[in-house]
N, C-alpha and C positions, 0 to 999 in steps of 0.2 A: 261154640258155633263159629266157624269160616267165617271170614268177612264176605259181605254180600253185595252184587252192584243193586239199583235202584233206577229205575225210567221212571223219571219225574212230567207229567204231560201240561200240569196249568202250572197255580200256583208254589209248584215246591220246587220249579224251575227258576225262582227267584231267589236269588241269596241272599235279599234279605229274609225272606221267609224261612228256607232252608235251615238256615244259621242260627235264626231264632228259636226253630224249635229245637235242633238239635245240639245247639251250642256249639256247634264243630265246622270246617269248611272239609269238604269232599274232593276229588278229584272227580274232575266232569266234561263229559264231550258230547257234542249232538247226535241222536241217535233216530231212527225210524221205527213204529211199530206199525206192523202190515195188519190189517183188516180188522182194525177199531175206529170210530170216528172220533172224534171228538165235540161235544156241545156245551152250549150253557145248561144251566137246571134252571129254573123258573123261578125267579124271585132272588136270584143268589148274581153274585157276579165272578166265580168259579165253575169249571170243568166238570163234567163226567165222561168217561170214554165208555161206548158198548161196541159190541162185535159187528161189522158193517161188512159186505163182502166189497174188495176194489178198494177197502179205504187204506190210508194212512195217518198217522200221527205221529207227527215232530216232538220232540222233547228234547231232555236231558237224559244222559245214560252214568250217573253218580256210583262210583266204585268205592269199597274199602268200606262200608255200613256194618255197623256190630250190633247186638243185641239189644244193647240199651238204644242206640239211634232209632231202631225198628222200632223198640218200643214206643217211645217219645212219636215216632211217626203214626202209629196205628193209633194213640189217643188223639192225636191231632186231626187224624181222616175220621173216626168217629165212626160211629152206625150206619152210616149214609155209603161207607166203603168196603170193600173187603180185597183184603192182598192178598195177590196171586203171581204166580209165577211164568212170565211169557220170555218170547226171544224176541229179540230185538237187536238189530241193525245198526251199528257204531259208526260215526263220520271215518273212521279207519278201516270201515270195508268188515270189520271181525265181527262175529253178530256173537251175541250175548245173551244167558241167561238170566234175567232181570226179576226182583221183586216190581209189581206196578201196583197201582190201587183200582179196580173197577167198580164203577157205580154198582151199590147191592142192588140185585131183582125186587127187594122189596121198594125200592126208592124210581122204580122207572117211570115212572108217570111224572116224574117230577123234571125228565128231562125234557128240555124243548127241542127243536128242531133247527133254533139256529148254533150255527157253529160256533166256539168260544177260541178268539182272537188274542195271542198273549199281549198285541199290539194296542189293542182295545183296552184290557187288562190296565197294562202300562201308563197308556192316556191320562186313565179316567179314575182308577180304582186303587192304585198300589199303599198309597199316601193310608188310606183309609183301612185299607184289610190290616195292613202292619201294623196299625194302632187298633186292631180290634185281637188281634195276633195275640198282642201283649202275656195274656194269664198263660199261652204256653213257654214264654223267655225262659230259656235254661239259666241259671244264676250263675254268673261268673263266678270265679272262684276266688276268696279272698272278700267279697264285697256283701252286701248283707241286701237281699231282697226285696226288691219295693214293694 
């Protein structure tokens, strides 16, 4: 498989987050995706984006993703997501064909209607996700598993 780029919208815009599941640092620049919103889901303090007309979303647009990254990413988004493949808009003006995660149809009711803040995120939450992160740490190499 090609290496693949990746638009990251909430949490996998975070390097520590990123780095944790996938063990790896990526090359990454801000990118736009045109007509999805972005929200909180209800009870959770992470993202879902759905199709919104007029909307946008900010993220990360992370290039050079190989098979085993995707992999490690799609257990980490879980049942709650499913990757697809959208275009999206590079702070360099080049728009890009991007793997993204979209909230699954079966999980909508779960989204709210306010919008989810990485600012917010940042504040209040980061401390905490990354230590609930943990059971996905990729294990360095050389070192023995905690």
């Amino acid at each position: 498989m090609p290496p693949v780029a990746l638009f990251a919208y909430g949490t996998l815009m975070l390097p520590e987050v990123m780095t944790l599941v996938t063990g790896r640092e990526f090359r990454a620049q801000e990118a736009v995706l045109v007509g999805f919103r972005r929200y909180r889901l209800r009870g959770e303090v992470y993202p879902g984006i759905w199709p919104e007309g007029g909307a946008e979303t900010t993220g990360l647009l992370y290039q050079g993703l190989d098979r085993q990254a995707l992999d490690r990413l799609d257990a980490f988004e879980g049942e709650q997501y499913r990757r697809q493949t959208v275009t999206v808009k590079a702070s360099d003006g080049r728009e890009w064909r991007a793997e993204t995660y979209l909230l699954d149809q079966r999980w909508l009711a779960a989204l709210s209607k306010e919008e989810w803040e990485p600012a917010w995120f940042l504040a209040n939450h980061l401390e905490a996700f990354v230590r609930a992160c943990e059971p996905f740490r990729v294990p360095q190499a050389g070192k023995n598993p905690a």
